[in-house]
N, C-alpha and C positions, 0 to 999 in steps of 0.2 A: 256678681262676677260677670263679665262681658265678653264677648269672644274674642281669643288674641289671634296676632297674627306674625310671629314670630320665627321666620322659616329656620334661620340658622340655629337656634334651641332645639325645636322641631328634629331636625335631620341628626342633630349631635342626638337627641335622647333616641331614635329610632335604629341609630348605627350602635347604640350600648344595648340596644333590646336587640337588636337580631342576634348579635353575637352568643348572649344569653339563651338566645333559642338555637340557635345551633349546638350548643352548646349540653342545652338542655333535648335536644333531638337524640345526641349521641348516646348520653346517658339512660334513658330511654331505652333506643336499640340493646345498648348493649344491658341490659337489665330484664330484655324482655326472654329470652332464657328460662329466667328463673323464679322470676315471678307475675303477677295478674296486674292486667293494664290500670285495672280498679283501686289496687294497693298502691302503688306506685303513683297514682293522683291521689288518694286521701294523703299518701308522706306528702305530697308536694305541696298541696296546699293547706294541710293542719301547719305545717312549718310557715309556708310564705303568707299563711293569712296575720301570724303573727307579728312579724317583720311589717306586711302592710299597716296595720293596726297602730304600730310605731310611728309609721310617717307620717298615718291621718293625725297623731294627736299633736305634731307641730304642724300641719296646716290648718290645726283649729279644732281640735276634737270633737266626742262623740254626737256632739252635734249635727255635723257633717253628713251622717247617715238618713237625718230626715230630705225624703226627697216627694215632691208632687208627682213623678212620674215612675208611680215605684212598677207599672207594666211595659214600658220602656226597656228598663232596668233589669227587669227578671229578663226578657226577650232577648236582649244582650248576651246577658249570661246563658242561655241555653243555646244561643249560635256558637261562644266560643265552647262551651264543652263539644257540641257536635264538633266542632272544625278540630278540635284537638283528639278527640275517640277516632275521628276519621282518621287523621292523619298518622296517629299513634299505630294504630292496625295495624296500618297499611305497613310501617316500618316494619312490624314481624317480619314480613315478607322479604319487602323490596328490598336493593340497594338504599343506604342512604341519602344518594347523590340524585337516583333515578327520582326519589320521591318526593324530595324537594325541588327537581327541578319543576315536574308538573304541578308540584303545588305553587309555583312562582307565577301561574297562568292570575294569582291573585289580587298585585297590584293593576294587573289591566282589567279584572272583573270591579275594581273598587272604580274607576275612570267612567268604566260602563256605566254600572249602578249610580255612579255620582250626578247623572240626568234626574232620574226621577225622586231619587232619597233627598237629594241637594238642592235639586236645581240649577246645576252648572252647568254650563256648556261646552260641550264639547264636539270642535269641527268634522268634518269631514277626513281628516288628515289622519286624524287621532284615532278616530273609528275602522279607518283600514289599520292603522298600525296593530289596532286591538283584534279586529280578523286574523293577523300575521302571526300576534301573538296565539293564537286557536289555533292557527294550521300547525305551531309548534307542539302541542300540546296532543294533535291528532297522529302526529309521525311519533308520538313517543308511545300512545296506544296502540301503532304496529298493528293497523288494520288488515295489511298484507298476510300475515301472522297466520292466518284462521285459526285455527286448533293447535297450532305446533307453537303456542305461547307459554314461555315457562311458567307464569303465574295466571290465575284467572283472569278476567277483564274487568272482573267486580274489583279484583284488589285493585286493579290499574286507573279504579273510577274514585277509590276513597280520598285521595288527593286532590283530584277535582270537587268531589263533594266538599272536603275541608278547606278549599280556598273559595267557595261562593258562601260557607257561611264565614269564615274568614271576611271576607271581605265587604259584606253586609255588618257586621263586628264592627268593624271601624268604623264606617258611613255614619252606623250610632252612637261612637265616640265619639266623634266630631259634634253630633247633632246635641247630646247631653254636655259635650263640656261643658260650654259655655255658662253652664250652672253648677256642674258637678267636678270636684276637685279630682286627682290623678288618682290619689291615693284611696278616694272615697269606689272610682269604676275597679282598681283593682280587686278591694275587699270583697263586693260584689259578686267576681266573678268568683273568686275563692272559696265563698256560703257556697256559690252554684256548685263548687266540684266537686265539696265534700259532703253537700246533699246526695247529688247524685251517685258519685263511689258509696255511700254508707250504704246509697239502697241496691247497688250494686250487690256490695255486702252479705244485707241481709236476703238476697233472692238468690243468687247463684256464690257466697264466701266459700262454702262448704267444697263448692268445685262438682254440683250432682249433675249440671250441666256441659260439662267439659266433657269433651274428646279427644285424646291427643292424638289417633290415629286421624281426625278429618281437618279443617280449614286450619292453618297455624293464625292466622287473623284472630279468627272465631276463638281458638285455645287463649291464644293472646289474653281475649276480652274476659273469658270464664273460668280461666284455669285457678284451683283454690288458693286461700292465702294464706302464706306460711311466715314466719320470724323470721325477720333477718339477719343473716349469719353477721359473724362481727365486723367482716373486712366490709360488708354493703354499708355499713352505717354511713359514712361519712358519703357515699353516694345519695344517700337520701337525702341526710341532710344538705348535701348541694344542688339536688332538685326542690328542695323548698323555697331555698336563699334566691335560686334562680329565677324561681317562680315569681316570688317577688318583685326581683326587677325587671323580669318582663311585663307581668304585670303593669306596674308601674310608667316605664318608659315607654312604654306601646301608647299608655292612654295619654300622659302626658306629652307624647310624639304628636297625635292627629287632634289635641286639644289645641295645640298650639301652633299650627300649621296647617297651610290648606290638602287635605288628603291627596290633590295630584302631585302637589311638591314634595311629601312624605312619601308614599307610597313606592317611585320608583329605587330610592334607596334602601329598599327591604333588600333586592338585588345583590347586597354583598352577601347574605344568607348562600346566594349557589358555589363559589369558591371554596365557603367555610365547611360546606357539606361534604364536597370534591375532598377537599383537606381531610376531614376529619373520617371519611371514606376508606382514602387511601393511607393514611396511617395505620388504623386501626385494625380494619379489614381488610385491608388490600383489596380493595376494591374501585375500579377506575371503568365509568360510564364509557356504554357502547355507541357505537356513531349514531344509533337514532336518539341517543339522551343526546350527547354531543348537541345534533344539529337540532333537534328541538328547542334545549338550553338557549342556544344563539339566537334565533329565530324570539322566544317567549322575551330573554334579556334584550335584544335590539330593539324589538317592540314595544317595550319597558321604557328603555330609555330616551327611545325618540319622542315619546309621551311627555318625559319628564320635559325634553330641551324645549318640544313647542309649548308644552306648557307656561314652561319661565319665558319664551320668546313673548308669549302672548300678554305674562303679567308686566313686562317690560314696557309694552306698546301700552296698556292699561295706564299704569301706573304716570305714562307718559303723558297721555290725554287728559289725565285727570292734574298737572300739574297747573298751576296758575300762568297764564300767558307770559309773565314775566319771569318768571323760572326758566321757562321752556324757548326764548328768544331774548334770555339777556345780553344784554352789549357785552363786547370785552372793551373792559376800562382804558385797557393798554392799547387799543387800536389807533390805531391815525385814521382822522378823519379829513376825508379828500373833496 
């Protein structure tokens, strides 16, 4: 298999995987109430590792699992388990809207990182935009704040932690596709979550660790694990399904696409969060989420325009002289 370069597939499979994760955010929060961060990822992913399983065996079955780079691979997967424990926590807390927008700091940390993991370049231009994107991210931490912050500063960091292993995730999507099908990096990541929930499980299932008077994060992660009442079911089961095609479309997003041209289209995620915020919860971001938001999206997206500006002038240098100063047929010649 060879590396593709397919930006319009790219952006269509990364606009059906965010939705899915906001989607699958929601569900989430609102589950976390009632039961343990850890249950809630073993449903998600004993469900969508199935559904995964489905798809590898029409792009070529169980074959597909052998791979030369199986410590790549594990590495992958234990970035996205961090990036999603992080972010997951953090939701106990926060607003839904506030927490995704800081985690949005993560297609500018994929730009960053795409220097040394890639080898891309990236100018001068792009590199303040990505500064820009950081000052947003610092006025949503409400430095001003000291001690009079409604949440601690730890929960205000989980999001940031979850978007630099996020976005180190991808860099390695990219780096494996090229050999490894969509459906092969999902399954992957799926073994990783229901290893890790099971040992979840068996260290703290029982709940001997749990506090529900200290950190609601901390409860979040250790709180016991109980049956699901009858109305949850079909909730789980739609974080499995979910799972899957995030899974799925995330990898086959930056497999097929250059990660700066992917990346800043994660961006419809803040909307959907705002959306799914204020329906639910009633909940609608204060002026430092607000102007963080803008400031992180601006920066986002100005990344994405010089980006495409720069493959433009690329694509244009590399065309054959006669592509690039053909006659018009219809001209008069004087």
């Amino acid at each position: 298999m060879t590396s593709q370069n397919r930006p319009g597939a790219g952006i269509a499979f990364i606009l059906v995987g965010m939705f899915a994760i906001s989607f699958n955010d929601m569900l989430i929060k609102q589950l976390s109430g009632d039961y343990p961060l850890h249950e809630l990822v073993f449903a998600r992913s004993g469900i969508g590792i199935l559904f995964s399983l489905i798809i590898m065996q029409f792009e070529g079955g169980w074959g597909l699992l052998k791979t030369g780079k199986p410590g790549l691979h594990a590495l992958r997967a234990v970035m996205v388990v961090i990036a999603n424990m992080s972010f997951f926590a953090a939701l106990a807390v926060l607003p839904l809207a506030e927490a995704t927008a800081i985690f949005f700091v993560a297609p500018l940390l994929i730009t960053l990182l795409s220097i040394p993991m890639l080898g891309e370049k990236v100018g001068p231009l792009r590199l303040g935009a990505v500064a820009v994107g950081f000052v947003g991210v610092i006025i949503m931490q409400r430095p001003w704040a000291g001690e009079d912050l409604d949440v601690p500063r730890l929960i205000l960091m989980l999001p940031v932690v979850a978007a630099l292993t996020y976005a180190i995730l991808q860099l390695m999507t990219r780096m494996l596709g090229t050999t490894t099908r969509a459906s092969v990096l999902a399954v992957h990541i799926q073994m990783m979550f229901i290893f890790v929930s099971l040992g979840f499980y068996v260290v703290a299932g029982d709940g001997r660790f749990a506090d529900p008077d200290g950190s609601a994060s901390l409860y979040f992660l250790l709180r016991p694990w109980i049956w699901p009442s009858d109305g949850d079911w079909v909730w789980f089961v739609g974080l499995g399904v979910n799972s899957a095609v995030i899974g799925y479309c995330l990898s086959q997003a930056y497999r097929m696409a250059d990660a700066a041209t992917v990346a800043p289209f994660e961006y419809v995620g803040l909307p959907l969060a705002v959306l799914w915020g204020w329906l639910i919860w009633s909940e609608l971001p204060d002026l430092p989420v607000w102007i963080g938001m803008a400031l992180i999206a601006g920066a986002g997206l100005f990344v994405f325009f010089r980006e495409r500006q720069k493959s433009l002038r690329s694509a244009h240098a590399r065309a054959p002289m006669s592509e690039r100063a053909r006659p018009d047929p219809g001209a008069r010649k004087d």
